[in-house]
C-alpha positions, 0 to 999 in steps of 0.5 A: 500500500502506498499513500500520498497527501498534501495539504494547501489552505485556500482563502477566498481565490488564494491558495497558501502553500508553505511559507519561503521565509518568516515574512511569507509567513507573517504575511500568511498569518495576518491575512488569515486572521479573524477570517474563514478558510478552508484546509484542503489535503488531497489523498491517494491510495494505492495498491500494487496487487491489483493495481487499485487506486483511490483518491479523494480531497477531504475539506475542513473550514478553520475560523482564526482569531483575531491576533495583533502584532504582538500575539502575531511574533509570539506565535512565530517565535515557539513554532515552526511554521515554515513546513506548513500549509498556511504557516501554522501548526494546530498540532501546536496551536493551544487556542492561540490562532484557531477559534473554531472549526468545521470537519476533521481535526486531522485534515487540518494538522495534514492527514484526514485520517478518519477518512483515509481508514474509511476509504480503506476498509471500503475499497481495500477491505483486509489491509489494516 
């Protein structure tokens, strides 16, 4: 079995990827603050008995908090943010950038893994 995933977050018509530097990423950060977006992570499964093959993209809506500048450099501070989509880490949040969200917790910190363990008993009945 092999599986593939990534994850980019999309607000309004823009995609964030993972910052460059520390700049992008307070840039990033800023422009999501005290708005809706959506994480997206696409997913693949495949299968080499049988050459099987299952993908999907799986959806969560993250609301921020607000933040001012100062909260802002704290954050950037205690943790990295240069290898993640959107340039934060919910794994590492604590309350500090997210205030709520819609759909799977998992998706967000970048592996739907509710889903992916569905999608494998269904098309790939046995492998787990």
């Amino acid at each position: 079995m092999v599986l593939g995933a990534d994850t980019v977050v999309a607000l309004a018509n823009q995609t964030l990827g993972k910052p460059r530097d520390l700049v992008e990423a307070r840039a990033m950060l800023e422009s999501l603050c005290g708005r809706v977006h959506e994480v997206l992570t696409g997913v693949c499964l495949w299968h080499r008995s049988g050459e099987k093959m299952c993908r999907f993209v799986e959806s969560t809506r993250v609301k921020f908090r607000p933040l001012d500048a100062v909260n802002l450099d704290a954050y950037l501070a205690q943790v990295h943010t240069l290898d993640k989509a959107g340039a934060y880490a919910a794994q590492e949040d604590e309350g500090r950038l997210i205030e709520c969200l819609e759909g799977s917790l998992s998706n967000v910190i970048g592996l739907p893994i509710e889903r992916v363990l569905a999608t494998l008993d269904e098309h790939f009945p046995g492998i787990r």
